[in-house]
N, C-alpha and C positions, 0 to 999 in steps of 0.2 A: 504494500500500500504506500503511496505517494504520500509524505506529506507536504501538503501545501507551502510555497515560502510566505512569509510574512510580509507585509508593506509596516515600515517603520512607521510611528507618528510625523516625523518629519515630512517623509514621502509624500505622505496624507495632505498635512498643510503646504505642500508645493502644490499638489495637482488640484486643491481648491485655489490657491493665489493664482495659478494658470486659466482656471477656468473663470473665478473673479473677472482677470485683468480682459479676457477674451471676451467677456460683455460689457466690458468698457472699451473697445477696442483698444487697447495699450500691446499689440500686439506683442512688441519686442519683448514686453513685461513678460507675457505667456509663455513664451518661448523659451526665456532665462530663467523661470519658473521649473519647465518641465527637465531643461538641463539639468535642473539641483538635483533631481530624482536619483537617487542610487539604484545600481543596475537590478541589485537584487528587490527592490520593492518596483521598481520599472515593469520587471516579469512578473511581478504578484499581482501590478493593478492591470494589467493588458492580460493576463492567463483570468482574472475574474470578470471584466468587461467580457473577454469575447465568452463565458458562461452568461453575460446578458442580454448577448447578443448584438454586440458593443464594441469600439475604440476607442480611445483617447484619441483618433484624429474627427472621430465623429462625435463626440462631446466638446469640440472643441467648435468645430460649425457649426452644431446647434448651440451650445453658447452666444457665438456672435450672427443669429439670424435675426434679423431685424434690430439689429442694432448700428447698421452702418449708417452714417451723419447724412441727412439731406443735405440732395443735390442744387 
């Protein structure tokens, strides 16, 4: 039996400040966000997203839908 890796609390608070800054459009913010992510909590939240049926690059464009600035 696999056990599952862990996503540290840190991890956690990056990829909520990534998702934060992506409905504020701060893109760069989200970005340097998802960098902080340590590799091993990186494979813990992308191996449970896709149990949701899910990415981080697709929580990431539903974040920032309807949030780009009028034209």
């Amino acid at each position: 039996m696999d056990v599952p890796a862990s996503i540290r609390p840190l991890a956690a608070a990056h990829l909520r400040d990534a998702l934060t800054a992506a409905t504020e459009q701060r893109l760069p913010d989200a970005v340097g966000a998802l960098m902080s992510i340590d590799s091993e909590s990186w494979t813990a939240i992308a191996a449970r997203l896709r149990e949701l049926g899910t990415s981080v690059p697709a929580l990431i464009a539903r974040a920032t839908e309807g949030t780009a600035p009028d034209a």
